[in-house]
N, C-alpha and C positions, 0 to 999 in steps of 0.2 A: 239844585245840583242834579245834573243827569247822570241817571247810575248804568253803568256796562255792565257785560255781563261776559263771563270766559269762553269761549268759541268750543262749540263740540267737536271731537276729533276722533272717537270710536264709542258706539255702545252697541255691545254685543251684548243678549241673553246664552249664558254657558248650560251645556247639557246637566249639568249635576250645581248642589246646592256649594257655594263659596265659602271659605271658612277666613282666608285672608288672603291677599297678593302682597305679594315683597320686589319690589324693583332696585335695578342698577341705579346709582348715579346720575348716569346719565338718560336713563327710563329706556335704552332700547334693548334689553332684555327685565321680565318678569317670570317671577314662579306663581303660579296659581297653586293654594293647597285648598284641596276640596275638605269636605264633612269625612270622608272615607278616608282619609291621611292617603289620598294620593296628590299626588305632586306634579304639575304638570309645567315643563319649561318653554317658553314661546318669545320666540322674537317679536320685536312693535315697530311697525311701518305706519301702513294706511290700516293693515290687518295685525290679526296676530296670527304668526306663524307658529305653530306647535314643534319644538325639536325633539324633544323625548321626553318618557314619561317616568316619576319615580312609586316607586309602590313599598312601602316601608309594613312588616307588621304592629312596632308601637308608636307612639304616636309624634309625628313632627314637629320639632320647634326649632326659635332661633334664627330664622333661615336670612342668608345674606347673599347678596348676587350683586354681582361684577361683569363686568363685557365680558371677561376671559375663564371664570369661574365663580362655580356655588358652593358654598356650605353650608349645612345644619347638624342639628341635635337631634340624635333620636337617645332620648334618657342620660346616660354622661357620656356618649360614646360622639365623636365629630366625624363626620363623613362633607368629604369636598371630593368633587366632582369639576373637570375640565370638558369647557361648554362645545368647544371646537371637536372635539374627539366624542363626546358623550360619553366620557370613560372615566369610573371613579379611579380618583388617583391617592385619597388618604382616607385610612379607617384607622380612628385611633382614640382610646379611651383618657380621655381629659382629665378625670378627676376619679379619685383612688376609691371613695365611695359611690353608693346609689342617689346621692342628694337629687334632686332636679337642679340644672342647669334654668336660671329664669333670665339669664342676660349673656353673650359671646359677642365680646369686644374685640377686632381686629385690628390691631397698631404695625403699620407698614414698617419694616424696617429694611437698611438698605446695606444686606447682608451680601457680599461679592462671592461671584462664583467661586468654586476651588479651584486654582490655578498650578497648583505647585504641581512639577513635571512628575515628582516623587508619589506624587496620588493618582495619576491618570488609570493606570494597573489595576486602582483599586473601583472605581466607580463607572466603569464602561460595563454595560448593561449584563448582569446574570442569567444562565441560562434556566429554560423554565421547561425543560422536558420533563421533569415530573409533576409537571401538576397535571396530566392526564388522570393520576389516581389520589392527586392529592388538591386538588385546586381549590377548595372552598379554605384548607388551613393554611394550605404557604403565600398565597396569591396575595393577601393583604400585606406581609414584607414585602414580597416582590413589588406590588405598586408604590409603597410606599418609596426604596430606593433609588425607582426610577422617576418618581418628583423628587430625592434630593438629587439625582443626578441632572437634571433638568433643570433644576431652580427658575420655575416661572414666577414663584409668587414665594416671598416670604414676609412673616408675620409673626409677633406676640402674639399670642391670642389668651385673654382674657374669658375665664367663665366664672359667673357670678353662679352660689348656690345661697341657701338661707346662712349659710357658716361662713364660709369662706370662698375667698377670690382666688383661683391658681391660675395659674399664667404657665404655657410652654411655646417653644419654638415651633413653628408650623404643622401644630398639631399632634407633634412625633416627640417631641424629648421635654422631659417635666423640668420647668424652672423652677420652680416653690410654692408657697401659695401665704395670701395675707390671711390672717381670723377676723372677721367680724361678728358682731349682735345683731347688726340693725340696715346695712346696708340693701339698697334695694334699683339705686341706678349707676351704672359706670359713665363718663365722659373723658375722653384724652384730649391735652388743649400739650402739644408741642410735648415738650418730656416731663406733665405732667400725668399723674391719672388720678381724678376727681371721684369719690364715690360718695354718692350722695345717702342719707337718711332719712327721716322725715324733720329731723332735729338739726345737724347743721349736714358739713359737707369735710370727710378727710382728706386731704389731697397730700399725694407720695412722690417722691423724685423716682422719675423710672428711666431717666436719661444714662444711667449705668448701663439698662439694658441693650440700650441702642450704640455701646459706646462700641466699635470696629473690631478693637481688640478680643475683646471678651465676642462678639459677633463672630468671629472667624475660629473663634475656638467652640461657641456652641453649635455650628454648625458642622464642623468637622466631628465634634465629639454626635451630633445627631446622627449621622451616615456608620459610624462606628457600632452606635447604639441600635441598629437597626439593621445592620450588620450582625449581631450576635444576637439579637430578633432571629433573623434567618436561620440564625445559627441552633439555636435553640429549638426552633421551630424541627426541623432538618433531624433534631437527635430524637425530638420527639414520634416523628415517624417513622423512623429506624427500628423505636422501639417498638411503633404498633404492628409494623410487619413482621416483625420478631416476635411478640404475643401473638400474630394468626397463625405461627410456626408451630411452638409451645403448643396451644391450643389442640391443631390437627391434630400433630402425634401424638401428644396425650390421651386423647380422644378416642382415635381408632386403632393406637398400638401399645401405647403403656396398659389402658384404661382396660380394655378385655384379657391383658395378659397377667392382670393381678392376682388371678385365681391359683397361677404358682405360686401364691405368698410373696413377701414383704417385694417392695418393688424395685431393692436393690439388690436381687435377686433373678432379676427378667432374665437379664445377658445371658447369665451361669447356664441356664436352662436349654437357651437357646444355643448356646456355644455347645453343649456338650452333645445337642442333635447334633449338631454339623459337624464336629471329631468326630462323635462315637455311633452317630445314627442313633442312639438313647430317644422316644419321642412319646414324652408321657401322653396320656388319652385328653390332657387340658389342651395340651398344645395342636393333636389331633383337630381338636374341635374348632380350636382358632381359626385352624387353615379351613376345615370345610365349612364352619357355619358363620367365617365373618369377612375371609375372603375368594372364598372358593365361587365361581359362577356370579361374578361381584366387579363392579367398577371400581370397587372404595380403593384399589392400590393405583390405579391410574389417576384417578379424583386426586387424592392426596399430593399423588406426584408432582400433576400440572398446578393446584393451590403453593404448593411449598418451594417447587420451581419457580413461580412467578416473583411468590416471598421475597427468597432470594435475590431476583433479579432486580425486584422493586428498591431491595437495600442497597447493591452493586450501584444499580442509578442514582439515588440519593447520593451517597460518598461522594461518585466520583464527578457530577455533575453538579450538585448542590455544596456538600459540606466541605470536600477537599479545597473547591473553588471558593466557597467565603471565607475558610480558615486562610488561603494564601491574602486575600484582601485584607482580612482586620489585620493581619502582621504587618501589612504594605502601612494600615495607618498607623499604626500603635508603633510602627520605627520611626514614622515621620514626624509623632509626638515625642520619642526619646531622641531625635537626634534634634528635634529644634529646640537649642539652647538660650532660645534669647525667650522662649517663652516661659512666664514670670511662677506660673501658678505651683510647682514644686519649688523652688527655691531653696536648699539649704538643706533639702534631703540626701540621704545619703541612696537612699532605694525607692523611685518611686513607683504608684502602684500601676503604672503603666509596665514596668519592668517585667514588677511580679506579671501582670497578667499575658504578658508574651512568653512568660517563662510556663506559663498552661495552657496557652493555645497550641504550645510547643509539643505540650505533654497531649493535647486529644490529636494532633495529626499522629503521632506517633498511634496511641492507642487504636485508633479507625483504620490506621493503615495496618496493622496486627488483624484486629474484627473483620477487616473486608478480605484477609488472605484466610483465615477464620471460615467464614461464612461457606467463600469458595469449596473449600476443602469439605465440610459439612457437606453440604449438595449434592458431593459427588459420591460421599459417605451413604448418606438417606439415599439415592437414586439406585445407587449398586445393591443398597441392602431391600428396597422395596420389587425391584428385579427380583432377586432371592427367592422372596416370601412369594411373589407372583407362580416361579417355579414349582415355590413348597406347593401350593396350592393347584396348583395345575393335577401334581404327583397325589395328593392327597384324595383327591377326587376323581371325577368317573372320568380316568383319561382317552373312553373311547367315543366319549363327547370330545369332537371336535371342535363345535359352533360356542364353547363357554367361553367366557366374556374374558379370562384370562388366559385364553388361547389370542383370544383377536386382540388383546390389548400390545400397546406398542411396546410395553416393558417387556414382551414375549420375544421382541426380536431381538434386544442385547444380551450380549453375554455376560457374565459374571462375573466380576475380579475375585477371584478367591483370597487374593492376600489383603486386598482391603476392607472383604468383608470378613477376615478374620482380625483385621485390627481394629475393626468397629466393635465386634462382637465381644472381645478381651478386655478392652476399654468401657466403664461403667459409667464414668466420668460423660466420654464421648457419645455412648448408646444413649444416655437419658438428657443428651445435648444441653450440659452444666457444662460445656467450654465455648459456650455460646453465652449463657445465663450469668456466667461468671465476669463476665464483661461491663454488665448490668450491676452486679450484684444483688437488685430486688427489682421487682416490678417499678418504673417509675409513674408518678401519676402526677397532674399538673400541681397538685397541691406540693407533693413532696419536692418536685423537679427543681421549680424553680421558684424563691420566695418573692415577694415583692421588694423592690431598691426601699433600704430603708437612706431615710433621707437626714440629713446633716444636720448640727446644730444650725438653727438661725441664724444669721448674721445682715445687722445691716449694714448698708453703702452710704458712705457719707464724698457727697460730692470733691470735699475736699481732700479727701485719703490717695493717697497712689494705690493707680488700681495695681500693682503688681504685690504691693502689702494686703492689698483687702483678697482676691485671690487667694496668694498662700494661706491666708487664714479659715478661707474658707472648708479647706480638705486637711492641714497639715496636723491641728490638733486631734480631727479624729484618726486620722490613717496613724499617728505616734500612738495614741491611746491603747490600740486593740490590735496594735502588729503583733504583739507579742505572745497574748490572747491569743489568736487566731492562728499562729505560726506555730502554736502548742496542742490546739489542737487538731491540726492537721499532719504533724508529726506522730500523734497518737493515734490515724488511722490506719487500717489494713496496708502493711506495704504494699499489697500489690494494688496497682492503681487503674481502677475501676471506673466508667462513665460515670457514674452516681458523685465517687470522691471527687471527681474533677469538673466535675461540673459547679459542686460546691465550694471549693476552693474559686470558679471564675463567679460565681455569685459576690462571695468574701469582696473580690477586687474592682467587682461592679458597682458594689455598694460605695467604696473607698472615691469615685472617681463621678457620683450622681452629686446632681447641684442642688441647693434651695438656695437662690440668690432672694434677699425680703430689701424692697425698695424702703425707703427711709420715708416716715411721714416726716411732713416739713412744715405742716400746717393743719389748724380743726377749726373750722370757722361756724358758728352758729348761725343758723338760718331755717324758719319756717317754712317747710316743705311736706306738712303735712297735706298730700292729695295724691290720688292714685295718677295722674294725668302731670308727666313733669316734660316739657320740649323742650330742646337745642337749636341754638343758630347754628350756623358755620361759625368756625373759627378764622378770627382776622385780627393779626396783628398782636397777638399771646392776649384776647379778648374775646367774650364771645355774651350771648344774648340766653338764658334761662325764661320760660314764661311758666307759671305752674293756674292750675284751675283749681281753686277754692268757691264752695259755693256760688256758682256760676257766674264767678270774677274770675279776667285772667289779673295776678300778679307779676307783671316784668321785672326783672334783674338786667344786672349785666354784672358781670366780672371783667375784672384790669385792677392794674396793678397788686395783685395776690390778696384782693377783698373783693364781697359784692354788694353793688347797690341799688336798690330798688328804683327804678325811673320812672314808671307809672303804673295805671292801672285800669283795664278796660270790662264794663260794663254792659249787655246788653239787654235791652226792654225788652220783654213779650217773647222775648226767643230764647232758649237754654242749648246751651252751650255742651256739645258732646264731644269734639274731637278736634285741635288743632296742631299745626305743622307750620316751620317756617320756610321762607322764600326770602332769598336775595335780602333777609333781615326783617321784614317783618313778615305778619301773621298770617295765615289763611285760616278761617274759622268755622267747622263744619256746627250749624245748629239746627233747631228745630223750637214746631209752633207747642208743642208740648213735651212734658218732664221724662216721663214714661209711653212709652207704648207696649207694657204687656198682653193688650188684648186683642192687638194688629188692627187698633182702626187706623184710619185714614189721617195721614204725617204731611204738613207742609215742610220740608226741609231745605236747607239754605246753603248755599256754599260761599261766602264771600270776603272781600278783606279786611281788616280790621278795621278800614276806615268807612268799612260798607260804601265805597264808591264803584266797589264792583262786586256784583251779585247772580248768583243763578239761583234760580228754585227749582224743585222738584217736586213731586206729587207720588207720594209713594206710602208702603205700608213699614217698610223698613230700609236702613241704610246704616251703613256703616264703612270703617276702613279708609281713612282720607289718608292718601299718602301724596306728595308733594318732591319732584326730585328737582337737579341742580338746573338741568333746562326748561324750566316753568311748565311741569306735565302734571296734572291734578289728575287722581284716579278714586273712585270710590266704589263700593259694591250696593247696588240698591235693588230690594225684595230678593236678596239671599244669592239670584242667579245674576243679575245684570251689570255687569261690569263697565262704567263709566268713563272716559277718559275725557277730559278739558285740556286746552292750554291758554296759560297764561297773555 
């Protein structure tokens, strides 16, 4: 018998050492991940064209590539990337602890755009003028919004850790997660999902997941959820500009003027210079030795001015504008009556949580005329002190710095520097703080969605019964609870209290939907090396490597059965992959090469009627796509491409 051999079609040697390539489907794009966890993406012609490069500081895994888009794992966080733009489009943390992620399964679903005329309002693109001083914390909502406004790709996505399997919708909103012991590969054959062990294989009905209804509801509740992302995000930098506010003035005006005693005492001191001309020797010294001949009142101005204005742009650009879109959805959820999942409530928690989005536009609209007024408070009163200063010192120094500063050229509103001065409240800017009520911090802000009892799906339940049951026993449980003690807080209502009241209603409205096992089949799978057919036909081809035997399977009709089993002499078996059904077999003339002698290495089909050899010290990495493209990496740098 005459043996062939598979035609060469690129071998380049790469600048830097190989760690793995991952290709498309259809192999004409690949990711090269080097030794240095960089990432490099390249198109595959005659050459490889390089498009852009990724550079991560911990370490890459997982990685999956499509004609139109990539994603991986860097630790449990998912990053996908849109190959036409080179622009990451989703950052989004997968799984609630630090587990490692050792497997990210991607189940296509065929989730339909938002159509409904009553959501247009809400999902046409946000504006991003502040991420001039904020871009590294909002930018990752904002991207993500505009992939769900976009809807190029949606997906399950499946991540395997040592514990459990969680699954969310395109990376952004948490559907639940399975428990395991012993799980170590995933496969999806139609609406099942197969997770294999070394002992048998569990397999779950996940065809609920894909079911329209419930699709059209997790993707609208995704844009929501990610929505008050924004939104959350938005209050939290509200507050940091609000803390370099605090901060300043504390610093250079509360902070030197304590030497009057207790600090609720500053105002008094200074109100009674300004009636009475009274100007003890402490306050003397303020003026000459902290702003006299001194930028620090101009400094202060321009930092606290900007504060301000950085808050002004938040509101009215960021939060005002998310707050009218989540109401645009959260009425599109209470007025669609046909949809199942409250049933039989008298109030549900969508109500509640319009009835608090209701309550922050009001409070932000207070804070932002607030703010205003502040501004103009601290402006006129640092004018003042500018002048105290000016007078306190050698006024026949012209050239001093509070001569030439710009606070020198306004004038002074005497009435509102006398209602800043009376007010205690206003002077130590607590009707600012009071809005807050404490410092917030991400721990405090906002908790993690705690997540719902279990429930399984049993294919034969009406999905409108399994839904309500999902939310309705807990949201009756703890209304009452929660409704008591939010009536026992501070009447006046505060970012902090309302914020945690829409935590309360975020929780009431997050899913764990837990697919139903329907089957545990025993099956010997003890080997680190387990490969997939294609699936054909609700059937598909398993082959696993036990001492350097392959074992063939096949799975049909909801059992598997062994069909043979292949063998080979003088060559051990390191790496295979299937093609169009059967096998490609990467081996070699010996077991190990720890000490890099010299490897005859093979590349061929199972029926060894077609074979290539190589001559190398090392190889590895055989990957195999849907248009018969063989690729391998040999002596660390040389990257290999065959076709079938």
């Amino acid at each position: 018998m005459e043996t062939q051999s598979y035609s060469p079609m690129l071998d380049r040697v790469m600048a830097q050492e190989i760690q793995s390539v991952s290709w498309s489907k259809t192999m004409d794009v690949c990711a090269i991940l080097y030794v240095n966890n960089q990432l490099e993406i390249c198109r595959v012609s005659e050459q490889l064209q390089r498009m852009f490069i990724i550079q991560e500081d911990d370490a890459i895994s997982n990685i999956i590539v499509e004609s139109m888009f990539l994603a991986y794992n860097v630790g449990n966080k998912l990053y996908f990337y849109h190959l036409a733009s080179h622009q990451k489009i989703i950052q989004s943390t997968l799984i609630k602890n630090s587990d490692k992620i050792t497997q990210m399964l991607l189940v296509q679903v065929n989730a339909k755009i938002i159509k409904e005329q009553e959501l247009q309002a809400a999902i046409i693109p946000l504006s991003t003028t502040n991420l001039q001083f904020s871009y590294l914390i909002i930018r990752k909502n904002w991207q993500n919004l505009c992939f769900l406004k976009q809807q190029q790709i949606n997906n399950i996505i499946f991540s395997l850790t040592n514990k459990q399997i969680a699954y969310n919708f395109n990376g952004i909103l948490h559907l639940g997660e399975i428990e395991h012991s012993s799980t170590t590969q995933l496969f999806q054959l139609e609406n099942e999902l197969h997770c294999f062990s070394k002992q048998f294989v569990e397999i779950y009905d996940i065809g609920l997941l894909k079911h329209q209804q419930i699709l059209k509801y997790i993707q609208q509740l995704s844009y929501l959820n990610e929505l008050l992302c924004f939104l959350k995000t938005s209050i939290l930098l509200i507050n940091t500009q609000l803390q370099d506010i605090f901060k300043c003035y504390q610093l250079n005006i509360i902070g030197p003027l304590v030497a009057f005693g207790p600090q609720e005492t500053i105002n008094y001191h200074i109100l009674q210079f300004y009636q009475k001309g009274n100007c003890p020797q402490e306050l003397v010294q303020f003026f000459q030795k902290e702003l006299y001949n001194t930028k620090i009142l101009q400094k202060m101005d321009d930092n606290i001015t900007n504060s301000f204005n950085n808050i002004q742009e938040i509101i009215q650009d960021s939060l005002m504008n998310v707050l009218s879109r989540i109401l645009i959805i959260i009425n599109f959820f209470i007025q669609s009556k046909n949809m199942p999942f409250y049933q039989g409530l008298h109030k549900t928690p969508f109500e509640e949580l319009q009835e608090t989005i209701q309550k922050i536009q009001k409070v932000f609209s207070r804070f932002q005329i607030e703010c205003h007024q502040t501004k103009l408070h601290l402006r006129n009163f640092f004018v003042w002190l500018n002048l105290c200063a000016i007078k306190a010192g050698n006024e026949q120094e012209v050239e001093c710095e509070n001569v030439n500063s710009p606070l020198n050229k306004i004038e002074v509103d005497l009435s509102k520097l006398f209602d800043f001065l009376k007010d205690n409240h206003l002077f130590q800017l607590r009707n600012l703080q009071c809005f807050y009520q404490e410092k917030i911090t991400p721990k405090t802000f906002f908790t993690k969605v705690v997540v719902q009892k279990n429930v399984e799906f049993k294919q034969t339940e009406n999905v409108t019964k399994i839904l309500k049951n999902v939310f309705r026993d807990s949201y009756i449980d703890n209304i009452q609870q929660k409704q008591n003690k939010i009536e026992q807080e501070d009447p006046f209502v505060t970012v902090n209290s309302l914020v945690r009241q829409l935590q309360n209603y975020l929780d009431k409205i997050s899913i764990n939907l837990k697919p139903q096992l329907i089957n545990k089949i025993n099956i010997d799978l003890s080997s680190s090396i387990i490969r997939f057919s294609e699936q054909s036909e609700n059937s598909y081809m398993v082959s696993v490597l036990i001492n350097n035997s392959i074992v063939q399977y096949t799975y049909q009709q909801k059992s598997f059965q062994q069909i043979h089993q292949i063998q080979f002499n003088n060559k051990y078996i390191k790496e295979l992959q299937y093609f169009d059904g059967k096998l490609i077999i990467l081996s070699t003339n010996h077991q190990d090469n720890q000490i890099q002698q010299q490897l005859t290495a093979y590349i061929s089909s199972e029926d060894l009627e077609t074979l290539n050899k190589f001559e190398c010290h090392s190889i590895k990495d055989l990957q195999v796509s849907k248009k018969g493209l063989i690729s391998i990496i040999i002596d660390s740098k040389k990257l290999i491409i065959l076709s079938i």
